[in-house]
N, C-alpha and C positions, 0 to 999 in steps of 0.2 A: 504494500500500500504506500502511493506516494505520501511523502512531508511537504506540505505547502507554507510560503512564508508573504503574506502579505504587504505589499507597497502603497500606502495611503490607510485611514481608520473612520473614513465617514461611512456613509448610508451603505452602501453598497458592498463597500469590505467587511463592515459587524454582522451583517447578515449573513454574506456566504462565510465568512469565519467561525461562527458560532453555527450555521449549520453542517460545515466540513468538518467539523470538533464533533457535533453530535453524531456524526457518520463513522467517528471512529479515526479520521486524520489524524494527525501529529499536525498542530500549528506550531513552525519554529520561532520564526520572529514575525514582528508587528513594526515598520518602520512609517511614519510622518509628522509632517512639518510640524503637527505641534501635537510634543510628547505627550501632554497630559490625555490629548484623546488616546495614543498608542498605550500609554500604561494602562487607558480605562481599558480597552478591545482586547490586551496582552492577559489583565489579570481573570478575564471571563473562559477565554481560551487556551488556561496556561501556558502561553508565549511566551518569548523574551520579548524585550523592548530594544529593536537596535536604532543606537544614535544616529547612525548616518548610514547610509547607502552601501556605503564602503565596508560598514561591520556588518551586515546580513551574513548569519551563518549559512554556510551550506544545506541546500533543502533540493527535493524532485522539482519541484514547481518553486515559481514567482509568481506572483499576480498582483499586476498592478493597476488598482481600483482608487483612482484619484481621477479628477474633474478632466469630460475630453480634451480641452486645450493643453493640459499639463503634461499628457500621455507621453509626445515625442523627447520633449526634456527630460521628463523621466526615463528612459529610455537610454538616455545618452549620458547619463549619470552613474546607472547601472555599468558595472565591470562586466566583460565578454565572458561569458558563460557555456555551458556545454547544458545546463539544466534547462526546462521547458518555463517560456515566459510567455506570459498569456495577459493580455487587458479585456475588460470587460466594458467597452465604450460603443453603444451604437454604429453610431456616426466616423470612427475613427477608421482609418483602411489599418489592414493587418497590415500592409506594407511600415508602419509605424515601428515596428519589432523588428525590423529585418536584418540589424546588426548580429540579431541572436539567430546560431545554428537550429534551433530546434524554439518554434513560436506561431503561438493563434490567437483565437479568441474565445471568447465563452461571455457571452453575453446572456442576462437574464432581462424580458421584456416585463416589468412591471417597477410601477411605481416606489420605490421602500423608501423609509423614513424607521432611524434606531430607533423610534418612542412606540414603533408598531411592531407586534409579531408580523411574520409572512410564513406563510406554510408554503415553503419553495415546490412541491408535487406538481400541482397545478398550475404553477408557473410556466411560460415555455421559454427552454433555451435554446438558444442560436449559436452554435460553433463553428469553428473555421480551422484550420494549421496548415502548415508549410508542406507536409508531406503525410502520408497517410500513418505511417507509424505514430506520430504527434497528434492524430487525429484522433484515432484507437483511445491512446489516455485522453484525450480532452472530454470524448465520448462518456468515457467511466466515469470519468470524472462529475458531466453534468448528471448522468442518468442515476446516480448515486442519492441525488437531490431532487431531481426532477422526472415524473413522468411522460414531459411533455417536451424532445429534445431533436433539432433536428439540426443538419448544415446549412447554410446559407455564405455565399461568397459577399465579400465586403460590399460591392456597388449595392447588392438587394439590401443587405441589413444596412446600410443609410440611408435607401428610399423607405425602409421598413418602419425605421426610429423616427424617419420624419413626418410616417402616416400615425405613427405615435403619438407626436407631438399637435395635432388635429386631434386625436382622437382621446387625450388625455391633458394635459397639459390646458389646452385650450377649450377644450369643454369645461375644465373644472373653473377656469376662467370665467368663461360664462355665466357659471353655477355661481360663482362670485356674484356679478352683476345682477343675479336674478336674484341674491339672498339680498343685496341693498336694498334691491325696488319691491321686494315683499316683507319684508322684517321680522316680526315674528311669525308671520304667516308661512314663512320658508319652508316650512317642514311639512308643511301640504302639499310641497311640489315632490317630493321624494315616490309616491306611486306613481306620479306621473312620467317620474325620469328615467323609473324602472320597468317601468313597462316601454316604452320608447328605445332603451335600451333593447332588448328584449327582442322587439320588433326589427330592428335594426338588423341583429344578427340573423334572424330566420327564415330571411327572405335573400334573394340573391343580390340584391342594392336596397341599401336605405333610401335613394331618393322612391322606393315601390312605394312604403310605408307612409311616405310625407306625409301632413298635416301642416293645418295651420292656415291662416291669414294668405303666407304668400304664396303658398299651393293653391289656395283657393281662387287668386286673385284680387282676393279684397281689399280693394283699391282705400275704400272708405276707415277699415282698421288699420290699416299700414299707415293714412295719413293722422290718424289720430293719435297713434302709437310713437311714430317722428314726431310729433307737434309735445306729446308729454315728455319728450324726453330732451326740450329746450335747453334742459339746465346744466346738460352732459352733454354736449357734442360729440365726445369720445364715443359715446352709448348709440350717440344719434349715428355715428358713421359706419360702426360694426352693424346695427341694425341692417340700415341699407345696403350694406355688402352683401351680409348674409341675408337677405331678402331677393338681391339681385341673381345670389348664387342657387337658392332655392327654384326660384322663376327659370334660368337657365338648365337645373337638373334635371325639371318636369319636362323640357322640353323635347330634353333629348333622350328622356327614358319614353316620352309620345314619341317620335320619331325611331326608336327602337323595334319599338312594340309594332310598326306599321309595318 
């Protein structure tokens, strides 16, 4: 069984670190920029805490689970290696790793934050490596965690992360704006959003499913709906985008359909 040593101790590295630990892993060390978090991640998964880059003990695996922009720096900080280095970044090409003989990825699509459990099974991960040998462990490695594990080459998984980002990220944004404009009332919109949800995936395009104002074309709610929301222009100009984007997807799922 490989020894994994983690590079970075935010959202993304406490998660698989403590679920590689519950699997049974050896985590050897815990290395980032600001130690207090590394001793917190080190002492959950009896790690070490290494200072710098340069003292990471000898481990099977690296994984370096710090913010995408960081990934190639990190990288070039790391001493050349014969062990398997792996980032877990969307958006990042695996070309990022390419200093190292033996290097992938292992990306997990969902949201984490350390204040939440995630029960990694139903999660799905996205793998990648240099050579299929490296692919093999990366395999084991996610399916260890995950029931839900397949490959993807870097171009898909950045079109992938950034249907993510629409589909998470910016819905929950939304979900923002609609808890302002209903207040306490918020919490009435939650069957509404799960069932929508719902709909969304069980058909073969969400625009089948549309509802709403600007499916309907109602011309007369759409201007009343811009007219209350004088006070936010920001609100007022997402509206009419996605109102415009709505109008547009009806048109071409009718023109589909003929």
């Amino acid at each position: 069984m490989e020894t994994i040593s983690f590079i970075g101790s935010g959202h993304v590295a406490t998660h698989l670190a403590k679920s590689f630990f519950a699997c049974g892993y050896v985590v050897v060390d815990i290395y980032s920029r600001t130690p207090e978090h590394a001793r917190q991640l080190a002492a959950q998964v009896n790690a070490h805490t290494a200072r710098h880059t340069s003292s990471l003990r000898p481990a099977d695996v690296y994984i370096i689970a710090v913010n995408d922009h960081a990934i190639p720096q990190v990288a070039q900080q790391l001493p050349l290696m014969q062990s398997l280095v792996l980032h877990t970044a969307g958006p990042v090409d695996m070309s990022a790793l390419q200093k190292f003989p033996n290097h992938g990825v292992l990306y997990p699509l969902q949201t984490l934050n350390r204040a939440r459990e995630t029960d990694f099974r139903t999660v799905p991960f996205f793998i990648e490596a240099n050579i299929r040998k490296n692919y093999n462990i990366i395999r084991r490695l996610a399916k260890s965690l995950s029931e839900n594990v397949s490959e993807l080459n870097s171009e898909s998984r950045a079109r992938l992360h950034l249907a993510a980002v629409f589909a998470g990220n910016f819905v929950n944004s939304l979900l923002g704006v609609a808890c302002d404009l209903a207040g306490e009332q918020f919490k009435y919109l939650k069957p509404l959003v799960e069932e929508t949800v719902k709909k969304a995936f069980a058909g073969s395009h969400p625009a089948e499913v549309q509802t709403g104002p600007a499916r309907r074309g109602d011309e007369t709610s759409i201007n009343k709906h811009i007219k209350s929301l004088s006070l936010h222009p920001e609100w007022q100009t997402i509206y009419r985008l996605l109102t415009e984007n709505i109008i547009k997807q009806a048109a071409h799922a009718a023109q589909t359909r003929l």
